[in-house]
Steps between C-alpha positions, in 0.01 A plus 500: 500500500542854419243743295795640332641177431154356332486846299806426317422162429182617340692819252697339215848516475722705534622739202135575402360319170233722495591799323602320214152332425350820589774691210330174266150577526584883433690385215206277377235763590675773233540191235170465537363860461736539223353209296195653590588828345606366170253254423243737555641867449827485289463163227163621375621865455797336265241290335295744412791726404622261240121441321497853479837545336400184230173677453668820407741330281284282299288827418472498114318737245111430473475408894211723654614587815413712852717732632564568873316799464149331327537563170433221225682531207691242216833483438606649143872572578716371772865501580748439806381832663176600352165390411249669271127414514241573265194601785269650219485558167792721352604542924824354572641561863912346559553385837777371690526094489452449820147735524388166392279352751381166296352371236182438407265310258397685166133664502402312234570161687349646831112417420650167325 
C-alpha cells in the first residue's frame, strides 16, 4: 500500500464540507454576540427610555420634583412644553419638561 493512497482515505470527501460548517459557526458566533448586545446594552436603554417618558407625562401640579440640575422645587403650573416650580417662597423658576429628572416624596412625608 501506498502513503498517498492511505492519506486520501483518511481526508473526507471530495468537494470539501468544511467550509460550510465553518460559514455556520461564524454565523452562530455573530447571533450570539448580537443577543448579547441587546439583552444587555440596547433593551434596557429602551426600558428605561419609556419609564422616563411615563414619568414625564404623568407629571401633575403639586408634584415636588428634582431637576437634572439639583434643584427641588413643586409643580404649580405645567403644560406640554413647560414646567413652573415654586422653589421658595414668592420664587418661581419655568423650566423645560424634560429638565425633569424625577420625582420625589413631599418634605413633610420625608421624616414620616
Amino acid at each position: 500500500m501506498n502513503l498517498v493512497d492511505v492519506a486520501y482515505a483518511a481526508s473526507g470527501p471530495p468537494g470539501g464540507s468544511g467550509g460550510s460548517s465553518a460559514l455556520m459557526t461564524q454565523l452562530l458566533f455573530f447571533g450570539a454576540i448580537f443577543a448579547i448586545f441587546y439583552f444587555l446594552l440596547i433593551r434596557p436603554q429602551q426600558k428605561q427610555k419609556r419609564d422616563r417618558e411615563l414619568m414625564l407625562r404623568a407629571l401633575k401640579k403639586g408634584d415636588r420634583v428634582l431637576t437634572t440640575g439639583g434643584l427641588y422645587g413643586t409643580i404649580t403650573a405645567i403644560d406640554d412644553a413647560k414646567v413652573v416650580l415654586r422653589v421658595a417662597d414668592q420664587v418661581k423658576l419655568e423650566f423645560d419638561r424634560s429638565a425633569i429628572g424625577r420625582v420625589v416624596e413631599p418634605q413633610g412625608e420625608r421624616n414620616a
